[in-house]
N, C-alpha and C positions, 0 to 999 in steps of 0.2 A: 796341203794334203800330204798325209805319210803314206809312204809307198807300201804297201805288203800290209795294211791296218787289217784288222780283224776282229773284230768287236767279240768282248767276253773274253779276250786274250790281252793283245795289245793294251785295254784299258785298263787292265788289270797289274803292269809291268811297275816297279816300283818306280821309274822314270816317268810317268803318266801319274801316279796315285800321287809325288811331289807338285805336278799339274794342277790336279783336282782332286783331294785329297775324297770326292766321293767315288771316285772310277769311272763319270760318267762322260761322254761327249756331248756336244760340240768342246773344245777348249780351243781359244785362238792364243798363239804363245805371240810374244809382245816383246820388244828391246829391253820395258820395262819389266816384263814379267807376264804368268799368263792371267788369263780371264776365262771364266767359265761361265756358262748358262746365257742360253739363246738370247735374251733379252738383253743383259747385260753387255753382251758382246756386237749386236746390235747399234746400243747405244755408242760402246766404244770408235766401232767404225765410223758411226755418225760424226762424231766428234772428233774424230781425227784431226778434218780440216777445219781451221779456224774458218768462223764466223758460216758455217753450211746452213742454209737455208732450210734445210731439209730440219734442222733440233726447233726451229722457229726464231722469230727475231726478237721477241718480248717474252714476257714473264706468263704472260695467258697462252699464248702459241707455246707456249711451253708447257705450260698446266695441259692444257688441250689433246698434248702427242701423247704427255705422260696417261692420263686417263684412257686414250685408247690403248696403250698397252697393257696398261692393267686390266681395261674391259676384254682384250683379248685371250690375255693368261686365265685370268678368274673364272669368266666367263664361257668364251667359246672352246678353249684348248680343254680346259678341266672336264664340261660336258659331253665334248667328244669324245675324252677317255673313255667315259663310263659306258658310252655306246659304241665303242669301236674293240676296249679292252674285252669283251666276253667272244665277239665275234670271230678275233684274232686267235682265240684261246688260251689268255691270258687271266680268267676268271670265267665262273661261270655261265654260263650259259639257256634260257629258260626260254625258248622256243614259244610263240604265241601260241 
């Protein structure tokens, strides 16, 4: 966590936009370098530790995670935009 963060500032610092050259967070910085985007950073964490049970132990337990992640980007995150983005007032809004 950065201390004093402030979103639409700090992400915006040309230290950050080297980070993630879209200006967006989550970014987790890394010995090796950073990583950007929830899923991604996600999986990093997972894999951290050799052999985690948690990535699966086979090739199908693998397919298996993989497919729920995508079903939940694709799927449930992108839908909920569209129903949460107007409410917030981040786009229109058409009252029943």
């Amino acid at each position: 966590m950065v201390e004093n963060f402030e979103i639409g500032v700090s992400n915006k610092t040309p230290e950050f936009i080297k980070m993630n050259p879209l200006g967006k967070v989550p970014v987790l910085e890394t010995p090796e370098g950073p990583v950007f985007e929830s899923n991604a950073i996600a999986r990093y964490v997972a894999r951290s530790k050799v052999n985690n049970p948690i990535c699966g132990s086979t090739l199908i337990d693998y397919g298996h995670i993989e497919q729920w992640i995508d079903f939940a980007a694709m799927e449930i995150d992108a839908n909920i935009a569209k129903w949460l983005s107007p409410r917030l007032g981040y786009s229109v809004y058409l009252p029943p």
